[in-house]
N, C-alpha and C positions, 0 to 999 in steps of 0.2 A: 528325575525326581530325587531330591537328596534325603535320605532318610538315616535315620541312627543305627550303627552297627557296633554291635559288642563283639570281642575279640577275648576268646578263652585260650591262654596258651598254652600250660599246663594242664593236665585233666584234674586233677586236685583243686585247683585254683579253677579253674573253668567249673566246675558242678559247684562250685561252694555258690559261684558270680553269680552260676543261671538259678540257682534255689533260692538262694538272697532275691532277686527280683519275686519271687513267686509270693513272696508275706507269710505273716503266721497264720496260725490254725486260726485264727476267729477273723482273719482277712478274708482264709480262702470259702468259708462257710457266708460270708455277706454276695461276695462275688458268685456264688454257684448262683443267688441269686437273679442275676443278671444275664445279660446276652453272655454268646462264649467269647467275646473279648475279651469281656471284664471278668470272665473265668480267667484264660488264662495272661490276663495283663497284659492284651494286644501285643503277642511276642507266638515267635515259630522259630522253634530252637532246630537248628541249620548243622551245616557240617565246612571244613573247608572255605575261604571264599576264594572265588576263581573257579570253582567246577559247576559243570552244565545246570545241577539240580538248582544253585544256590541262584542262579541268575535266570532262571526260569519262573523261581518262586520273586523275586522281584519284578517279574515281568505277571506273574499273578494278582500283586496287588496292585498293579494298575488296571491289569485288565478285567478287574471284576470290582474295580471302584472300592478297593476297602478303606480307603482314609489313611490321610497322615500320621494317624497314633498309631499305626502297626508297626510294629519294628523284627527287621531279621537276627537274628542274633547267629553271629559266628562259631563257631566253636573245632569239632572235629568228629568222627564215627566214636567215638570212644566216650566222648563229652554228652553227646546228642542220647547214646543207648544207655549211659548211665542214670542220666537225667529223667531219661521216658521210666526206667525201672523204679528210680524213687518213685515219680508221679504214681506210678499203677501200684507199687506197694502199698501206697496210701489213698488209692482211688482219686486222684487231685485231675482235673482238664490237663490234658498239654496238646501239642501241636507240634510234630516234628518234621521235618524233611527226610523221606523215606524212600529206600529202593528194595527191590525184590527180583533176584534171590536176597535173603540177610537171615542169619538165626535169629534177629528179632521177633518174626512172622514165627518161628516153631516154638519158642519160649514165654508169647504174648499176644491174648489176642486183640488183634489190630484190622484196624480198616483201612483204606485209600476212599479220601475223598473222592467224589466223583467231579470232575474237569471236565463240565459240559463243550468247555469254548475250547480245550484243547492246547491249553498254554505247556504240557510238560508231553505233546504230542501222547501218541497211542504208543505200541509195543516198541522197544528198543532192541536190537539185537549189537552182542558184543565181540568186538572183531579182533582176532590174531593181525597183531602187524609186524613184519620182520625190517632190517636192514637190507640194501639190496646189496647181490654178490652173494646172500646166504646160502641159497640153493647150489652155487657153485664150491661156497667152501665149506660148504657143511652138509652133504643133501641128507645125509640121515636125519640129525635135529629139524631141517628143513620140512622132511617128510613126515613124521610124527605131527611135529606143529598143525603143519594143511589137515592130516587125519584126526585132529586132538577137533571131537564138537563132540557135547555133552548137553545132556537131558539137565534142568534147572534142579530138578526135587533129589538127581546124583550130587552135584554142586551144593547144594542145601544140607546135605549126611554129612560131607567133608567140612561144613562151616559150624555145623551140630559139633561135630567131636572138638573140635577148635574153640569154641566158645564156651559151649553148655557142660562138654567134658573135662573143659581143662587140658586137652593135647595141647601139644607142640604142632607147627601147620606143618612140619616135616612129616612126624609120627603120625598126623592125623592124613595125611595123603595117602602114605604108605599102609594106614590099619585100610580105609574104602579100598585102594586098589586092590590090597592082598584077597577082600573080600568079593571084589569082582571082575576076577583072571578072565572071563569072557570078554570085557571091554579093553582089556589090556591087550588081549589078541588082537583085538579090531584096527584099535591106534595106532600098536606097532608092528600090523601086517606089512613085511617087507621091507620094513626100515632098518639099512646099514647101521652094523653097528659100529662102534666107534673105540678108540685107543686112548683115553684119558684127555680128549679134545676140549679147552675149555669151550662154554657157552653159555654166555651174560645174558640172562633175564632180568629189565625191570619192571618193577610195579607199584602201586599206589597202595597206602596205607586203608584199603579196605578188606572189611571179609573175603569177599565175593572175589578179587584180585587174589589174595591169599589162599586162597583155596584152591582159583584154578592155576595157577601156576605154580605151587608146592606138587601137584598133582601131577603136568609136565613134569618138573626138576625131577622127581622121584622115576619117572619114567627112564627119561636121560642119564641118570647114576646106571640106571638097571642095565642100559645098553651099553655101558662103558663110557659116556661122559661125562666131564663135571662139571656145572651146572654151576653158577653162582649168582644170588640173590639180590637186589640191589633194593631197597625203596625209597623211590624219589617224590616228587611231587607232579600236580598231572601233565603239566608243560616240558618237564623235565622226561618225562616220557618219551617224547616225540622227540625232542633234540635229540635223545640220546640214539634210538634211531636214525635220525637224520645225520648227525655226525660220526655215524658206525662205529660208536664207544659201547653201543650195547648191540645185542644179535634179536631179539624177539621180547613183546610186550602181550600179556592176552588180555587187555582190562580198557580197552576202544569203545565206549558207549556211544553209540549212533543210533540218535541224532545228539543226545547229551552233549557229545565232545565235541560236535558238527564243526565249530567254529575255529576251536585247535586244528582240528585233523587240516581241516583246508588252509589254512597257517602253513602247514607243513606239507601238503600233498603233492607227490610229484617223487617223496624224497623218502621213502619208505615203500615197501611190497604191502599189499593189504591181502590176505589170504581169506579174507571171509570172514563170518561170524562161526565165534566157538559157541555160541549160546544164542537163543532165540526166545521172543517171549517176553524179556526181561521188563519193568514196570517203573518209571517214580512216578516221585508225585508227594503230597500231602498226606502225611496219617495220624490216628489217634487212636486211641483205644474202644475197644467195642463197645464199652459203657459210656461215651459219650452220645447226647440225642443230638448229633448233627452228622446232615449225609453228603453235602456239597460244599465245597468251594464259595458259592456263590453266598451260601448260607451264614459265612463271615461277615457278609457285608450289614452293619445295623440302621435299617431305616431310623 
């Protein structure tokens, strides 16, 4: 199905692009009139293209017949939540491509469509994957990592301070941990500690990535290692394990990533999910009157 995608590259330039499509004030007052297409100008402002959410929701509008005038629109995490903040300042329809954990959910209230048919699956759980030989040359960071699994609404505090307070994801790791030395026993029950050993973590330019592995690193400084941060993009991920340029990634969405991971499998250690629970899918704002997916479709 070949459909139109708009590409925001700059966030500056990208909110100007996606508000520009939205019309003026006496557009968007004829449109409320109408189906929520024609609210929000048959557009679902997206993130990324190439990650699991964006190619799910194209597999959306096929699967529930929405017609050739929808359009996904590109953009990135930054483009996508600034875009949803105008909208709800002004009470305006939008439609964005959404994951949870995200500070958007504590700052905004929002719903998930409901996905009778199941196109962005049920619960996702998010998996630590290492390089292999890590356990061998590193088993302290090795050991922490396999221990590092965290509650989503802990994850959620550290993306709060991040976001909503204005930290730094360094300071904002290190304010949650300091605040709870009990989890910090848990993770690093037993884990050698270390002599200024490098150890490359990559990750993907989301909250939810940023949060848990600023939360890791901060551990790893504590024990005596130094930690160093990379963000790459979501392919880049996995080579970078797979090519043993990087040591550990915590930001593996399964089934989201299903398609990369298997690309790659065979060529990385997978140690589990650090997270469980996790959700996309479609969302809006709780002031809009639509509860489904299916509901986009205009007889």
């Amino acid at each position: 199905m070949n459909r139109k995608y708009v590409w925001s590259g700059m966030v500056s330039i990208g909110i100007a692009s996606v508000l520009a499509a939205c019309g003026d004030e006496s557009t968007d007052a004829e449109n409320e009139e109408g189906g929520v297409g024609e609210q929000v100008d048959y557009e679902i402002i997206g993130i990324d293209p190439g990650t699991g959410i964006m190619d799910f929701t194209e597999e959306a509008f096929s699967e529930y017949d929405l017609g050739e005038e929808w359009e996904l629109v590109t953009s990135s995490d930054a483009v996508m939540t600034a875009t949803l903040a105008d909208a709800i300042e002004n009470e305006e329809p939008i439609i964005v491509t959404g994951w949870e954990p995200h500070w958007k959910f504590t700052v905004h209230d929002l719903k998930f469509l409901d996905d009778p048919n199941l196109v962005y699956g049920e619960d996702n759980d998010v998996h630590t994957l290492v390089r292999h030989g890590l356990s061998e040359d590193l088993p302290g960071p090795y050991q922490l990592l396999d221990q590092f699994q965290f509650e989503l609404d802990e994850q959620q505090q550290v993306m709060e301070f991040i976001e909503v307070e204005e930290m730094d994801p360094e300071e904002a790791a290190r304010q949650w941990l300091e605040e709870n030395p009990e989890r910090v026993e848990e993770w690093t029950d037993g884990v050698q500690e270390g002599n200024g050993e490098a150890v490359e973590l990559v990750l993907v330019n989301w909250a939810d990535a940023e949060a848990a592995t600023n939360m890791a690193s901060v551990m790893l400084q504590d024990l005596g290692y130094e930690p160093t941060l990379t963000e790459v993009t979501i392919n880049a991920m996995y080579e970078a394990l797979a090519s043993e340029s990087a040591d550990a990634m915590l930001a593996s969405w399964l089934p989201s990533q299903q398609h990369i991971y298997d690309d790659y499998e065979g060529q990385f250690e997978d140690l589990g999910p650090n997270s469980t629970g996790t959700r996309i899918g479609l969302v809006v704002p709780e002031y809009m009157d639509i509860d489904s997916i299916g509901d986009l479709k205009e007889e």
